[in-house]
N, C-alpha and C positions, 0 to 999 in steps of 0.2 A: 511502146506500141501496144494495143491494145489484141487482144485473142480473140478466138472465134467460140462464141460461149450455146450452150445445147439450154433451152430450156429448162431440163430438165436438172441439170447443173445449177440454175438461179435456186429451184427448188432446194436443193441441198443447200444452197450454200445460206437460204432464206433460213434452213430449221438449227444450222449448228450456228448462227451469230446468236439466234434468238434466245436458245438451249444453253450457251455458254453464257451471257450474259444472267440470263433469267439464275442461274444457276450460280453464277460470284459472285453476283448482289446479294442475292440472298444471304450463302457467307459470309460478307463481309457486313452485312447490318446487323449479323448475330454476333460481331465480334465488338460491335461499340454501341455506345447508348445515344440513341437521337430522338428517344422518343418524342421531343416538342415540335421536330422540324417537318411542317407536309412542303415538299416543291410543288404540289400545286395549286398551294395556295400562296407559298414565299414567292413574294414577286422581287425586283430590281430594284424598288423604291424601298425595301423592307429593310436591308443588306449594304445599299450606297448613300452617300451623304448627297443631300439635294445640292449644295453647296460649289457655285462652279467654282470659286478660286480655292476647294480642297480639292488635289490632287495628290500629293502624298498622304495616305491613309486614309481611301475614299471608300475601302469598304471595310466593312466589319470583320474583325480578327478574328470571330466565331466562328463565322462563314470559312473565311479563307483556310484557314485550321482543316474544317472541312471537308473543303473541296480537296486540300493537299492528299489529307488522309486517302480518300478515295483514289485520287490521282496515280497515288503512290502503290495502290492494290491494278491497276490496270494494265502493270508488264504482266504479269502472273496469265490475265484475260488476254491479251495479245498473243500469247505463244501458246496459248491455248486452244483457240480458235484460230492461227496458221497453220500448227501439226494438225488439228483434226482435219481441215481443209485439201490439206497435201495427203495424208493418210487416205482418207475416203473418195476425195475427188483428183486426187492428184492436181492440185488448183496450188499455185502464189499467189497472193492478191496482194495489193499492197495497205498500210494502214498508219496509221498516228497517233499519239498521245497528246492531244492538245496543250500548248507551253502557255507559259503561265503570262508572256505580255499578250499574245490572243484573248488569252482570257480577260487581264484587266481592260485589253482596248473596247470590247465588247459588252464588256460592266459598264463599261463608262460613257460609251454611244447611247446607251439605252438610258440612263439615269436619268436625261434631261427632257427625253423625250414621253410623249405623253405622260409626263411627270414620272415617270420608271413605272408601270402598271403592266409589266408584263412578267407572268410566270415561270418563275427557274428552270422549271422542267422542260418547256417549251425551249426557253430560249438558250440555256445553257446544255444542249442536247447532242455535241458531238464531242466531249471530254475524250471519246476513243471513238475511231472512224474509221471505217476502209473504204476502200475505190476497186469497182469493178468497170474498167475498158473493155468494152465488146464492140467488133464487129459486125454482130448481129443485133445492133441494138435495138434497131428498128422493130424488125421480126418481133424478137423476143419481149420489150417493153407491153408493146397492145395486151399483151399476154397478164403482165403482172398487178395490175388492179384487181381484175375479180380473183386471180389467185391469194392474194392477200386478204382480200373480203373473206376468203372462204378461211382462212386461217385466224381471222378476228371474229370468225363464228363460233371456234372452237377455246375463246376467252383468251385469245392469244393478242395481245394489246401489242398494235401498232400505227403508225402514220406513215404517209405516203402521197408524193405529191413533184410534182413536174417543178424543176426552179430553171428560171430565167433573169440573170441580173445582167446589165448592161453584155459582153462578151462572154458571159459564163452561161451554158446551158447543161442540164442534168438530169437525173432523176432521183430522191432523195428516200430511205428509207429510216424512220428511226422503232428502233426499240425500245419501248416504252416500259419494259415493265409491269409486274403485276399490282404496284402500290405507288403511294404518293412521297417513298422513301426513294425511289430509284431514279438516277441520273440514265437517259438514255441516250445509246448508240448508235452513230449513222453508219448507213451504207449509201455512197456517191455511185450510181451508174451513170456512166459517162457513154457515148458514141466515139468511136475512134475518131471521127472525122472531126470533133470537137476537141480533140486530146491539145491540141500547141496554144487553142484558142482560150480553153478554161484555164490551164497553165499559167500563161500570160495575165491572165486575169487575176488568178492566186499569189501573183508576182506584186502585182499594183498594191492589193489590197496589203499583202505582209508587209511593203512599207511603212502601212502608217500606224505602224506599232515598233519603230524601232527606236524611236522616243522614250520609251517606256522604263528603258534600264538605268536611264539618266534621273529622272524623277520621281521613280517608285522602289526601294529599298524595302525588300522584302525581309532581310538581315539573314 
């Protein structure tokens, strides 16, 4: 069930996801060498085989290498932005590390589509995700547009945007990062009144990757 969240609380909890991240990316691209790689310009098409009857070994082992790397730095960012969270706002939110058949199912939707022409950064943009339930979502939401504008005034790079897909309704934040090296992180603000309904919807859709373990051998 979802709490009853202050405004002024979204604020907080907007600068410590943004701070922490900004903050362990950075880190962690100091600790390895990528200089060839921009996500926003590596698209889907760049990274998977056009090839519909390759399914085992459909994307590139550079890539995947990659992403695991990164993957693998993201306990460290989770438990770092829940203490600060619970420290300063006395807040639990809840969050994710994105598994790795979401991943391939979502490499692999896209590849065929529009020939794979869309951007890694964009589209592979919730590798680590939390969810805020409010009560007050109503309220509070009208609020967080121009708040965010005002924080992308200050070269603070973010997206943001209402999602609507079949029974799932939300509101989507990602942290983008200050370079074309950073995988960015969502924030899902939910409506309580939506909580059983988006659920249900997140139920459907984890279905159709459970295929995945059967045909893709990661070793």
């Amino acid at each position: 069930m979802g709490n009853a969240y202050t405004f002024t609380e979204y604020m907080l909890i907007l600068e410590i996801l943004y701070e922490e991240h900004r903050k362990h990316t950075e880190k962690w691209l100091d600790s390895i060498d990528i200089s060839h790689l921009n996500l926003k310009k590596l698209e889907v098409r760049h990274v998977c085989s056009s090839d519909p009857e390759n399914i085992d070994g459909f994307i590139d082992e550079g890539f995947l290498s990659y992403i695991d790397n990164y993957k693998e730095s993201l306990g460290a960012l989770y438990v770092r932005i829940s203490h600060r969270l619970n420290d300063e706002a006395g807040l639990i939110m809840g969050g994710r590390i994105k598994n790795d058949d979401s991943i391939l199912l979502k490499l692999h939707r896209k590849r065929f589509e529009d020939d794979g022409k869309f951007p890694i950064n964009k589209y592979l943009n919730d590798l680590l995700g939390f969810r805020l339930i409010d009560s007050r979502f109503e309220e509070n939401i009208i609020h967080l547009p121009p708040h965010i504008d005002r924080l992308k005034e200050q070269n603070k790079r973010f997206v943001h945007r209402s999602r609507e897909v079949g029974e799932y309704k939300g509101y989507h934040v990602y942290f983008m990062g200050s370079g074309s090296k950073y995988f960015p992180m969502e924030l899902q603000i939910w409506d309580t009144k939506n909580e059983r309904g988006n659920l249900e919807s997140h139920k459907t859709y984890k279905k159709d990757y459970t295929f995945w373990p059967k045909i893709y051998n990661r070793g």
